[in-house]
C-alpha positions in Angstrom: -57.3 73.0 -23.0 -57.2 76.5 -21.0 -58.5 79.5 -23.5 -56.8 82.3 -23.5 -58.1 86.3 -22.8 -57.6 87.1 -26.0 -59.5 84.2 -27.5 -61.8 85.2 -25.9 -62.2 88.2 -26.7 -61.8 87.5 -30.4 -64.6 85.7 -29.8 -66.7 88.3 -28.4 -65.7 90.3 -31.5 -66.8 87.9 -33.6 -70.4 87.2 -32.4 -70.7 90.7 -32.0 -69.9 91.4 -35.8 -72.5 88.4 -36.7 -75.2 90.1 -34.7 -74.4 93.3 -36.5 -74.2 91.7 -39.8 -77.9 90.2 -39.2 -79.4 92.8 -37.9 -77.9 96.2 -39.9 -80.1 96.2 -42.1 -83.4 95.4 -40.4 -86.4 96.8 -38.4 -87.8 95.4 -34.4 -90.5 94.7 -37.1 -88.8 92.3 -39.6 -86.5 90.8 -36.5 -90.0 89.9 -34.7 -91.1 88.2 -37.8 -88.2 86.5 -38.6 -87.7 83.6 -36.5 -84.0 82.5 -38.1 -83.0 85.5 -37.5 -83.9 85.9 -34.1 -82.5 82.4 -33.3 -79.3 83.3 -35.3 -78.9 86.5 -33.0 -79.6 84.7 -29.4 -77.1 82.1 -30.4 -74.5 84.6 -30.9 -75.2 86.6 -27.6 -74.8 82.9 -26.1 -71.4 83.0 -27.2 -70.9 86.7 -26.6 -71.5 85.5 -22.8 -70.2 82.6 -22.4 -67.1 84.2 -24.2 -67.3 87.1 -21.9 -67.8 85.0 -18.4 -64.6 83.0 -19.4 -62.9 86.2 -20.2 -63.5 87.3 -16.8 -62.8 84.3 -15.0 -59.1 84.4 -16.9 -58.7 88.0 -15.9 -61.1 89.6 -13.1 -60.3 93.4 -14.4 -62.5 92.5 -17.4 -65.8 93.0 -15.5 -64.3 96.7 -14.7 -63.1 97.1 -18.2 -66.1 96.2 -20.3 -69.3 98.3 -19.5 -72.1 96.1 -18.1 -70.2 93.1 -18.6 -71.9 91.2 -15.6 -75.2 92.2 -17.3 -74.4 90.5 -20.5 -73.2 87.7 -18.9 -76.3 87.4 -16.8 -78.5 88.0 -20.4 -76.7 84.9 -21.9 -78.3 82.9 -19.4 -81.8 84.3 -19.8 -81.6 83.5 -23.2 -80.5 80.2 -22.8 -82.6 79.1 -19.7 -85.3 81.6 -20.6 -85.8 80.6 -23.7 -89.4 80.5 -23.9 -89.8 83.8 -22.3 -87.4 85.6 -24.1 -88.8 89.5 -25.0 -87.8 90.1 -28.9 -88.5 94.1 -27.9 -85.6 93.8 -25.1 -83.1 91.8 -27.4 -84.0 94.6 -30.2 -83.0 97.5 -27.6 -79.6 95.7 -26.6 -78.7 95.1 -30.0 -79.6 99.2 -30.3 -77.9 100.3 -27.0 -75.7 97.9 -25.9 -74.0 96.3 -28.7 -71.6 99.4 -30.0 -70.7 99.8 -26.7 -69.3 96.4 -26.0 -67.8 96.7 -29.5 -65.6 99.6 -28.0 -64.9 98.3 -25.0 -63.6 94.8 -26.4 -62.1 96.7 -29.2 -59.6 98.6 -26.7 -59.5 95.6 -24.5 -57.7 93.8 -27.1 -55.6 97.0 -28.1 -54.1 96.9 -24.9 -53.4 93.3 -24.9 -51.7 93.5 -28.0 -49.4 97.0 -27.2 
């Protein structure tokens, strides 16, 4: 069955507020030594991608819409066919840079669906 654009996007939301919930309240230091953690937050930027390429196949004005979003969608795949080279310093700094902005950027995608 077809999913949706907003699904989608709700599903973006969601990962994203799991990776925020993990991470809030840590250090690179305690993320680099916690290895459930670590897994916990590269499954959820799997579905953060995955969610995001299926949003954009739906709806091409996505990729313009969300900042980067061909970026994330290409980091989904690192993670999951890179696994064993996967840099815990370069997942720390998109959690730091990246993450608050796709929050926004989904967060008013969604808006405008719903107006």
């Amino acid at each position: 069955m077809p999913r949706d654009l907003r699904t989608c996007l709700h599903d973006v939301m969601i990962a994203i507020g799991r990776i925020q919930e993990l991470t809030s309240q840590e250090t690179l230091e305690t993320y680099k030594a916690n290895w459930v953690m670590r897994a916990a937050v590269e499954r959820q930027f799997e579905i953060v991608g995955e969610a995001l390429r299926r949003s954009v196949q739906i709806d091409e004005s996505v990729c313009e819409q969300v900042s980067d979003a061909s970026k994330i969608i290409a980091f989904r795949n690192q993670v999951i066919h890179g696994y064993d080279v996967i840099d815990n310093d370069t997942v720390w700094g998109i959690i730091e840079r990246f993450v608050p902005t796709l929050l926004n950027d989904v967060t008013s995608l969604l808006q405008e669906l719903s107006d």
